[in-house]
LUMFI-677257 format. One line per 3 residues: number of its first residue (from 1); for each residue x, y, z of C-alpha. Coordinates in pm, 1 decimal, decimal comma. Example, Ala and Ser with C-alpha at 12.3 -4.5 7.8 and 13.67 -1.06 7.14 Angstrom:
% residues 2
1 = 1230,0 -450,0 780,0; 1367,0 -106,0 714,0
//
This chain:
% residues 390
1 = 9905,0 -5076,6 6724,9; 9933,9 -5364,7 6467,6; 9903,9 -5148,1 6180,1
4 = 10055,3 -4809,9 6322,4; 10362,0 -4991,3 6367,7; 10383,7 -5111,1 6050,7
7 = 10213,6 -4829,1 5851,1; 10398,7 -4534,7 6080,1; 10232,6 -4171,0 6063,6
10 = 10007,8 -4073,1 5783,9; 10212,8 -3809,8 5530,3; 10032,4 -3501,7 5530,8
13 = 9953,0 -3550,4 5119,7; 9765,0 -3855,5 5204,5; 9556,9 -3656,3 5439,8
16 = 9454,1 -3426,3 5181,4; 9367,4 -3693,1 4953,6; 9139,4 -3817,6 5231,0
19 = 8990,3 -3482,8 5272,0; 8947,4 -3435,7 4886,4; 8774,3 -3750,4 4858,3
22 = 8664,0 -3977,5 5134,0; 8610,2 -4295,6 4927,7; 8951,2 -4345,9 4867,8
25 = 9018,9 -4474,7 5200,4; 8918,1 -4776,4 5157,7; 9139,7 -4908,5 4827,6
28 = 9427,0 -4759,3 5021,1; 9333,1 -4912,4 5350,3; 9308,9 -5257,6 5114,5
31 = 9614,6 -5182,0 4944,5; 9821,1 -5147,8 5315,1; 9658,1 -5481,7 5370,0
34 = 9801,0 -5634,6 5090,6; 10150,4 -5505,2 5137,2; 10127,3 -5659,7 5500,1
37 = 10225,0 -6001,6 5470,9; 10064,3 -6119,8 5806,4; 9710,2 -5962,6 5621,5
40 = 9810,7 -6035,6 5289,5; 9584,3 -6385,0 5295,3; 9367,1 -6271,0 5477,0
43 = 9243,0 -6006,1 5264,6; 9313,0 -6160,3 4881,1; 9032,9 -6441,3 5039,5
46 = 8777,3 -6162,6 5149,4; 8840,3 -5981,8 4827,4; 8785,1 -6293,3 4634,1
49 = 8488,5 -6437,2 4823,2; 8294,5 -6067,6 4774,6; 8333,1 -6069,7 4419,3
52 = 8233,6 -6426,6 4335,4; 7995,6 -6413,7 4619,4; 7861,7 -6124,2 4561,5
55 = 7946,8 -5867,2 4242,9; 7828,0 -6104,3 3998,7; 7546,1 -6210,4 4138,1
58 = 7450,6 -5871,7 4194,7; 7514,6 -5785,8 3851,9; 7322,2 -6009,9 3699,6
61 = 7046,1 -5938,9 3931,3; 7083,3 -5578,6 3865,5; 7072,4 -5634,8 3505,3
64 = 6751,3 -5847,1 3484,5; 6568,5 -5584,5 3712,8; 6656,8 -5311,7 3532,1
67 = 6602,8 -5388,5 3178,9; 6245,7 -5576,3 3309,4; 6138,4 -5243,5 3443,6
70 = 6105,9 -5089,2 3125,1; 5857,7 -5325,2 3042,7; 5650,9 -5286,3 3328,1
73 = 5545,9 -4892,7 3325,8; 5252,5 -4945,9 3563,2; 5558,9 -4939,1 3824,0
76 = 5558,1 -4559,6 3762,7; 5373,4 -4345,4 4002,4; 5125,3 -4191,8 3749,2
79 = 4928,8 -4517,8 3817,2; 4932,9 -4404,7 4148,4; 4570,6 -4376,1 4292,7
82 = 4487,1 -4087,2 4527,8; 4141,1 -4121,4 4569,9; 4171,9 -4389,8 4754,7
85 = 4386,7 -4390,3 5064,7; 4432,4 -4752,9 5104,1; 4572,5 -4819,7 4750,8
88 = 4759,3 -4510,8 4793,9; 4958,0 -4622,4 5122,5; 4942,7 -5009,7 4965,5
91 = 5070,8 -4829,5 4621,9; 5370,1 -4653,9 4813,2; 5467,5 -4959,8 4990,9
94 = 5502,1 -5151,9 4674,3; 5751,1 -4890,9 4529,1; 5924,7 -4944,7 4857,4
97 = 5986,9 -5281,5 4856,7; 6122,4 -5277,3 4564,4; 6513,9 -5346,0 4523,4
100 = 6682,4 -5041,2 4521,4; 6583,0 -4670,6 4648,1; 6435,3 -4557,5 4355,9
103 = 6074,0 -4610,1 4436,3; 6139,3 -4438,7 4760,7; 6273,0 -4141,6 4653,3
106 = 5956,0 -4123,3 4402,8; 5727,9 -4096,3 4705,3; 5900,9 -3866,9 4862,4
109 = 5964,0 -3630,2 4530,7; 5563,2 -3649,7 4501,5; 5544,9 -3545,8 4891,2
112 = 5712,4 -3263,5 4883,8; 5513,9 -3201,1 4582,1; 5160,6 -3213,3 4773,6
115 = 5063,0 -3526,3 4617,4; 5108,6 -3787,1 4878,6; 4993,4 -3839,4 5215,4
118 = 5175,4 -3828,0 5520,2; 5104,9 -4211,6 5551,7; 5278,1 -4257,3 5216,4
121 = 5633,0 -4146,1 5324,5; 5593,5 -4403,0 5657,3; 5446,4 -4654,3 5472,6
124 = 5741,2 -4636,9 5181,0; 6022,9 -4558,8 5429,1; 5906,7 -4919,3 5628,0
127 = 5917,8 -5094,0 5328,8; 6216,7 -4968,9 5149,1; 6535,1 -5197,4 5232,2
130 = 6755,3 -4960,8 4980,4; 7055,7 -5184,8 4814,2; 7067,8 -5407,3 5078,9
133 = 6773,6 -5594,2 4887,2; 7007,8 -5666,6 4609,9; 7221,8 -5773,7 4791,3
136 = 7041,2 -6017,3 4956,6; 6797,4 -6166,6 4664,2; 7141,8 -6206,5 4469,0
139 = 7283,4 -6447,4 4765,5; 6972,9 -6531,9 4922,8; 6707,4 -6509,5 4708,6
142 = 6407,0 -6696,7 4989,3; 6486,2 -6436,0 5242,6; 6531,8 -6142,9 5002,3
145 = 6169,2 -6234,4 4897,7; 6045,8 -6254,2 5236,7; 6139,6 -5943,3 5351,1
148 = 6053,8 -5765,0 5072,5; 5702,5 -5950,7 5153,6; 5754,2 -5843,8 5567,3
151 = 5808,0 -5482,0 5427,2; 5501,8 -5426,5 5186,9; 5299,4 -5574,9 5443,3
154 = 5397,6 -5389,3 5710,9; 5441,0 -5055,7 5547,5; 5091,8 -5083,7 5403,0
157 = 4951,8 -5172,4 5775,2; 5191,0 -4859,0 5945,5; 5103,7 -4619,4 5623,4
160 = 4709,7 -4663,3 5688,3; 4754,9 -4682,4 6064,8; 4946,6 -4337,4 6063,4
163 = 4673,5 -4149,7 5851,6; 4408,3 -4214,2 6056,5; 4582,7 -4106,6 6332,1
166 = 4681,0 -3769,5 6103,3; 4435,6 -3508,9 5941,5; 4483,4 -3495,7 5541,9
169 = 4801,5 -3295,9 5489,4; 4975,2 -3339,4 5769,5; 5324,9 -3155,5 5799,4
172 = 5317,3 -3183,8 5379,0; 5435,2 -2871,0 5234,2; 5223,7 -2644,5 5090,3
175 = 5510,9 -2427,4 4824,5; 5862,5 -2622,0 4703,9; 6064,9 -2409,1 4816,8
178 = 6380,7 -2605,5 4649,5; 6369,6 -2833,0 4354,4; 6611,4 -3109,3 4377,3
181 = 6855,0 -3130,8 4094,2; 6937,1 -3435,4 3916,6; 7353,8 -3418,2 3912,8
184 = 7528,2 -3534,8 3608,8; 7826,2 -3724,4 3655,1; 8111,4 -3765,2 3388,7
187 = 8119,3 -4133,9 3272,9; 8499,0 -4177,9 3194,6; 8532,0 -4420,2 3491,1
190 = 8196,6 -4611,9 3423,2; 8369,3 -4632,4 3047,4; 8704,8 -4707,3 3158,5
193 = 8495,4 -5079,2 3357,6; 8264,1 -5120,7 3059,9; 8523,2 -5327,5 2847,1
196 = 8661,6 -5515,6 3211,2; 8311,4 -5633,8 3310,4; 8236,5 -5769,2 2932,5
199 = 8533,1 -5985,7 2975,8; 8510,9 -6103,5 3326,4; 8128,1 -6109,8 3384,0
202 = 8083,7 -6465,3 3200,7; 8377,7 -6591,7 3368,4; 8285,3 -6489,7 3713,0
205 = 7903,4 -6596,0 3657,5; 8095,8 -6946,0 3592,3; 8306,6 -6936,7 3873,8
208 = 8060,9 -6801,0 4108,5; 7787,0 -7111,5 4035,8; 8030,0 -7370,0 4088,8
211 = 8151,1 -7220,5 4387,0; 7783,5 -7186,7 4549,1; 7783,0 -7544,2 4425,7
214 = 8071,2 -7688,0 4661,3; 8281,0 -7746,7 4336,6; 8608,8 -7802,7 4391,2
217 = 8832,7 -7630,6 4166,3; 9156,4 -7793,6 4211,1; 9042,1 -8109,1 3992,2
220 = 9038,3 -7873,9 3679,0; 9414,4 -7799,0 3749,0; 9679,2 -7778,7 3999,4
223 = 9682,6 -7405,3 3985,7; 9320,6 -7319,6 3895,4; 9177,8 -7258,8 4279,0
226 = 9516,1 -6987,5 4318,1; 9395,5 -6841,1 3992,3; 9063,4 -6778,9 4020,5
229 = 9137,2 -6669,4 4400,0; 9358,9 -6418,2 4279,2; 9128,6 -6314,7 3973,0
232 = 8845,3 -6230,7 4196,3; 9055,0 -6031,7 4409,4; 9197,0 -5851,8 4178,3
235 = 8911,9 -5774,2 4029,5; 8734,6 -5675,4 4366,6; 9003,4 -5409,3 4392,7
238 = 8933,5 -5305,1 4063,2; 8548,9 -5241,3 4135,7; 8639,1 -5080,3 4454,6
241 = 8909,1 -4838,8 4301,4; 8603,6 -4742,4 4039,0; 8338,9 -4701,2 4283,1
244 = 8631,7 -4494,8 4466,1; 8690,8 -4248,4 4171,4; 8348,8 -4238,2 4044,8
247 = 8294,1 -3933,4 4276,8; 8427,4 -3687,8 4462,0; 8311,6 -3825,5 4808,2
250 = 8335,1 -3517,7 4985,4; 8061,4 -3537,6 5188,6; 7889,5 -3871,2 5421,8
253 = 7620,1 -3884,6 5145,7; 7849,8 -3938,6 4844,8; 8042,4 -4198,0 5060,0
256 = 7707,3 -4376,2 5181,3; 7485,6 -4338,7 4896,4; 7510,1 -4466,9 4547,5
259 = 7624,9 -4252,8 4290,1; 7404,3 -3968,1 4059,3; 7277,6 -4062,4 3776,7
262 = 7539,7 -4049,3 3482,6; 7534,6 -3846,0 3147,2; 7404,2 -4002,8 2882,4
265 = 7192,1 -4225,9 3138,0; 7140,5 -4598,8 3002,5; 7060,9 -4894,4 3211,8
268 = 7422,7 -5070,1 3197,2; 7568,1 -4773,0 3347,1; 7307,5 -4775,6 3652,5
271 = 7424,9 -5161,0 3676,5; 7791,3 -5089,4 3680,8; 7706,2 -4799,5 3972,7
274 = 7479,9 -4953,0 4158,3; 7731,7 -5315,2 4156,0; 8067,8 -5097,5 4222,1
277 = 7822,2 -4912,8 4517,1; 7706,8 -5286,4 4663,3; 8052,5 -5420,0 4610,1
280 = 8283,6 -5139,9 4780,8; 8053,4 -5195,2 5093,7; 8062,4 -5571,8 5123,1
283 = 8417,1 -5564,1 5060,2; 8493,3 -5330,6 5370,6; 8254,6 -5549,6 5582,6
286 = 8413,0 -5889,4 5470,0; 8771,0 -5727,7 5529,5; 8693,2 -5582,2 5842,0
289 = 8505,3 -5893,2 5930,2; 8806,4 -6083,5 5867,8; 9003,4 -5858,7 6081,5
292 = 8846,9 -5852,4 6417,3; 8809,0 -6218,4 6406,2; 9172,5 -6295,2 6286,7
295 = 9391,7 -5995,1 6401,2; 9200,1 -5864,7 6736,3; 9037,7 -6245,4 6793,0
298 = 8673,0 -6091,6 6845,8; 8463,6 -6367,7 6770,7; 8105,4 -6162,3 6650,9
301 = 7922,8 -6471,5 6613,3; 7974,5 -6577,3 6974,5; 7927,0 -6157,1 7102,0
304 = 7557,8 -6180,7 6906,9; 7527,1 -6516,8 7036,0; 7593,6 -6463,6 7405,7
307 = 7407,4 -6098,3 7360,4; 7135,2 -6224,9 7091,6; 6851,9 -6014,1 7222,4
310 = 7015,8 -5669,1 7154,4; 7071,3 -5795,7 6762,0; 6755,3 -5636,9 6664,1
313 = 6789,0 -5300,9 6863,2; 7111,1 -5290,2 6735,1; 6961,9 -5353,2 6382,6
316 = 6720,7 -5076,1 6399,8; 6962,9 -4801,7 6562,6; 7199,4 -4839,8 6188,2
319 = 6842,4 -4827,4 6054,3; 6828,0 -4470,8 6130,1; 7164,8 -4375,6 5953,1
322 = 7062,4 -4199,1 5623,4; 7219,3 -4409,3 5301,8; 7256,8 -4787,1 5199,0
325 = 7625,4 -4820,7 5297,9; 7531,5 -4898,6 5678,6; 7265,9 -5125,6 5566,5
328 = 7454,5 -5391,9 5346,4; 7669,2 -5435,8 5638,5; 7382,4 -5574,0 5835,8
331 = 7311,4 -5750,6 5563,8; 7654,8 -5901,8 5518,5; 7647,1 -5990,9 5835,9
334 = 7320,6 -6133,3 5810,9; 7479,0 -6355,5 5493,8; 7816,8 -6446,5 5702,6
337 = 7527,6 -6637,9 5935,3; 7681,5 -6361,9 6230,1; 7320,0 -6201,6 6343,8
340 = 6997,0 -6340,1 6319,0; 6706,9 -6335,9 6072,1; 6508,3 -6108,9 6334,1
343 = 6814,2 -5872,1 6288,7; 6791,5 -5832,5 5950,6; 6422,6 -5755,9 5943,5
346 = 6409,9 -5500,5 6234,2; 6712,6 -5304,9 6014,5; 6500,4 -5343,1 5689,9
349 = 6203,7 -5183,9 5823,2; 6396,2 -4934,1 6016,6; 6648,4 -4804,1 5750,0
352 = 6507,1 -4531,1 5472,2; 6788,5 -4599,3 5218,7; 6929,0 -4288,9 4998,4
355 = 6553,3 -4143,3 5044,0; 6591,3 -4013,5 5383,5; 6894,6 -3761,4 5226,8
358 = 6611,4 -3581,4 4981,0; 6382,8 -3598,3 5261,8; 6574,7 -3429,2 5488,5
361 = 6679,1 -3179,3 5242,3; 6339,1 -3069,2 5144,1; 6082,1 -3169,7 5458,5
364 = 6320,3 -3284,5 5760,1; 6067,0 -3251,6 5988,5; 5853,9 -3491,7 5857,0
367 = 6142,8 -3684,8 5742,9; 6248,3 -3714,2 6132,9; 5901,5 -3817,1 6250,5
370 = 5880,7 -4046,2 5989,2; 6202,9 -4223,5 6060,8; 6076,9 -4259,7 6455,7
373 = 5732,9 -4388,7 6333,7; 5963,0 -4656,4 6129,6; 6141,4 -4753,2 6434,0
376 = 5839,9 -4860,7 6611,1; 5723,9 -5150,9 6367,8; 6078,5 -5247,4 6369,0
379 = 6095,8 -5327,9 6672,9; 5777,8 -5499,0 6742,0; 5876,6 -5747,5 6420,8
382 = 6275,5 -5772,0 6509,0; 6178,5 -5872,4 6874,4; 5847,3 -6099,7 6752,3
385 = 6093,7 -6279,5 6496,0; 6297,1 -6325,4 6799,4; 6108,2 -6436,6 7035,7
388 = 5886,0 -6663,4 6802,1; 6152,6 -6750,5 6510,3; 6492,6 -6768,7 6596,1
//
């Protein structure tokens, strides 16, 4: 009622912009915010905290992983053993727990392909933790680390465990029927951030350390902590109106998956995606966040609190939604100190990432089964972290 009253009906073009492209509710939905002044605060500080927070952290990250793969080919799958089923399964899982979806979506090209167990696609779906991971080595590097150890560990143990309870080839297919298409993407709107990132990435990287350092701003100037507020917001918005526009977002996996490789392909481009993708995501979590607690006076923190053991069933049921978007929410939450560590690891071994959309494309049924064998290590390391941790 808050915002209805203020915001009245929705004009029938804005409807078909929403139709046309999904993504763009969310700037708009910002950009109501801001012209609220009773959300106006609220939302330059959510804005601002994601991007210093967050964006360039994850940027930097991105940047450093990227460029360090190319330097590391024995991360490609041709070193991929498959006469021996335990390095196989251990091989997979290490391609899951890697940052990212990539190495996911590898095992499950080379599945539907005939060259990878059944145990292969459980063990890298139970490792994977999508974008989420960046997310959460870029703000909180220990944990990121330890669940990308919790994953590789227990996807090898679930891979292995699943084979020997399957014959060889079990529900892999025997013809591709489809081959998946890589989908080149214009890059005017990556080009368009190029030459805003080179000026504001320094800065930011600046900003953001003394920030995570309890620096207090005001000392360098009277006006320097309304300044840099107001630069990371704005630039938030920015990011979020690029992400927005760099697709058509027609369908739930454009909205919830990061974006198709460009043409020409280069690493900085998959950096820029991949940080507007993170970014757009943490900003609607923050904001909404920011909202219940402020607007509607729901106090999360107290709800998981009071209700603490349904945190990691809770976890693993977004698990199953196909696509990172779902997942760095858990993770932001996970970050805002609102749901516990057990929470976080029951959704990272539950959720498949942007592999579970070619997987269900090609092979659902196995992708389905696959997903359910998933949930069951989730929950048996959610509720031990529970019960034993937290």
């Amino acid at each position: 009622m808050f915002l209805t009253s203020h915001l009245g009906v929705i004009s029938p073009a804005a409807k078909r912009v929403f139709h046309q492209n999904k993504r763009l509710i969310l700037p708009l939905l910002i950009l109501a915010c801001l012209v609220l002044p009773d959300l106006r605060t609220i939302t330059i500080t959510a804005l601002s905290d994601a991007f210093f927070q967050v964006s360039v952290f994850v940027a930097a990250t991105l940047f450093i992983y990227y460029y360090a793969i190319d330097h590391l080919p024995q991360l490609e799958l041709r070193y991929l053993n498959a006469k021996s089923p335990v390095l196989e399964v251990s091989f997979a899982a290490f391609l899951g727990m890697l940052p990212g979806c990539g190495g996911a979506i590898i095992v499950v090209t080379q599945f539907t392909k005939g060259q990878a167990s059944f145990g292969a696609i459980v063990a890298v779906l139970t490792a994977t933790m999508g974008d989420a991971a960046f997310l959460l080595l870029a703000t909180r590097p220990t944990e990121g680390l330890t669940i990308m150890a919790i994953g590789f560990v227990v996807g090898s143990v679930t891979g292995l465990i699943v084979n020997t309870l399957h014959k060889t080839g079990y529900l892999c297919p025997t013809v591709q029927k489809h081959t998946p298409q890589v989908t080149l993407l214009p890059t005017k709107i990556i080009t368009l951030s190029k030459p805003i990132w080179y000026i504001a990435i320094i800065p930011g990287l600046l900003i953001a350390f003394l920030l995570a350092f309890n620096i207090d701003l005001s000392q360098f100037g009277q006006y320097t902590t309304f300044t840099v507020t107001h630069f990371g917001a704005l630039m938030a918005l920015f990011v979020v109106f690029m992400w927005a526009l760099s697709s058509k977002g027609e369908s739930y996996k454009e909205v919830t998956s990061e974006d198709d490789i460009c043409s020409p392909p280069s690493k900085l481009t998959k950096v820029l995606q991949d940080t507007h993708f993170v970014t757009a995501w943490v900003v609607a979590s923050f904001i909404l966040f920011e909202l219940l607690v402020t607007v509607f006076g729901l106090d999360l923190k107290t709800w998981f609190l009071n209700y603490a053991y349904m945190a990691p069933l809770i976890a693993v049921l977004i698990g199953f939604l196909p696509g990172c978007g779902p997942q760095i929410i858990v993770t932001t939450l996970y970050i805002q100190g609102v749901i516990p560590f057990s929470a976080l690891a029951a959704n990272a071994i539950s959720n498949d990432g942007d592999a579970l959309f070619p997987a269900i494309a090609m092979t659902p049924k196995a992708a389905i089964i696959a997903t359910l064998y998933t949930a069951i290590p989730a929950l048996l390391v959610g509720y031990g972290l529970y019960y034993f941790v937290n």
